[in-house]
C-alpha positions as CSV (number, residue, x, y, z in Angstrom):
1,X,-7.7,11.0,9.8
2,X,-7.2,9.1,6.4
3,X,-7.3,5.1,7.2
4,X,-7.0,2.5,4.6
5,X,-10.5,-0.2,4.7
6,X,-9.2,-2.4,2.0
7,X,-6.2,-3.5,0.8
8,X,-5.4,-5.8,-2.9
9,X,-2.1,-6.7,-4.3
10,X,-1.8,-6.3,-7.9
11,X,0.7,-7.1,-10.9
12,X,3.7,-5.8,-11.3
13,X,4.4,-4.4,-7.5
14,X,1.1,-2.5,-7.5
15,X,-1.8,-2.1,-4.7
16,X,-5.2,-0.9,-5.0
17,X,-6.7,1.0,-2.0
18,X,-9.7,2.0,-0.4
19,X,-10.0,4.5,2.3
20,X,-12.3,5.5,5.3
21,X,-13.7,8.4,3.0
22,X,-14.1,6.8,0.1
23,X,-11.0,8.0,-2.1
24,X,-10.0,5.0,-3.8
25,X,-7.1,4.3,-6.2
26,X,-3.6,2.2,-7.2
27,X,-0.2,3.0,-5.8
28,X,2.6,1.6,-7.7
29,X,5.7,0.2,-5.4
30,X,7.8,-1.4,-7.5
31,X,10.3,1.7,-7.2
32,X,9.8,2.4,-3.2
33,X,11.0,-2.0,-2.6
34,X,14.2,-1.3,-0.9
35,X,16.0,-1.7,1.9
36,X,15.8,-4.2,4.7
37,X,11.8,-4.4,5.2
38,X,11.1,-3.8,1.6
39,X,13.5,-6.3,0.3
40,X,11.0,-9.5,1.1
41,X,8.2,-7.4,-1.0
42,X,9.7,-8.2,-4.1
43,X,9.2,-12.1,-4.3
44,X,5.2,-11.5,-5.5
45,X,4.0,-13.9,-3.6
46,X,5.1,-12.2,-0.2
47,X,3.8,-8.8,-1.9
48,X,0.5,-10.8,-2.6
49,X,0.2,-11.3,1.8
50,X,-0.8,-7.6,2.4
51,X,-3.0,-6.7,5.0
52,X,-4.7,-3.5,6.7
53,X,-3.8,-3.4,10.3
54,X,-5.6,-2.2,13.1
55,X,-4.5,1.4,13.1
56,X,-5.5,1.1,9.1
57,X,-2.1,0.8,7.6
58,X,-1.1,-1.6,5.1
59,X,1.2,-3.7,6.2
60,X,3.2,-7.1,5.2
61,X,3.9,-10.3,7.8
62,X,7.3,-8.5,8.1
63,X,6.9,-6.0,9.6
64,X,6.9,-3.9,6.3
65,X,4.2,-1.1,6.5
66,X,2.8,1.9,4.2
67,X,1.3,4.8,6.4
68,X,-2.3,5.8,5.0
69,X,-1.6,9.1,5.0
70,X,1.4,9.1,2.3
71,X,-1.0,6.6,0.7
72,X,-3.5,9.2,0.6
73,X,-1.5,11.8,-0.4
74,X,-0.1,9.9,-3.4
75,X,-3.4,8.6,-4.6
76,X,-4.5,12.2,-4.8
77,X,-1.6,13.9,-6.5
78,X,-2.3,10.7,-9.2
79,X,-5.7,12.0,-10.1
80,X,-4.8,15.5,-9.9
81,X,-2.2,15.2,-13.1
């Protein structure tokens, strides 16, 4: 079971990850910040206050989250193109 171990907010929207087994990579969000939990992420400093819970998701003081295995999944069909 993929869970994230580290968590950083980058420019533009973006968040690099680190997971259990070592698969790292970036995950661009800018396009996915929508909707009523997503909204808040686009003032940068509230994307910049991203955390890894205890079930290893990243998540925002919202209530916003990011499952680590879509993160996984999209990290790896990045460095497969």
């Amino acid at each position: 079971m993929e869970r994230v171990v580290f968590a950083r907010a980058l420019p533009e929207f973006r968040l690099e990850v680190e997971f259990n087994h070592g698969r790292k990579g970036e995950v661009a969000l800018e396009d996915r910040l929508f909707g009523p939990m997503f909204e808040p992420l686009k003032n940068p400093e509230f994307f910049q206050r991203v955390p890894v819970d205890e079930f290893g998701a990243v998540c925002w003081p919202n209530g916003a989250g990011l499952a680590p295995d879509s993160l996984y999944r999209t990290i790896g069909s990045a460095k497969k193109s």
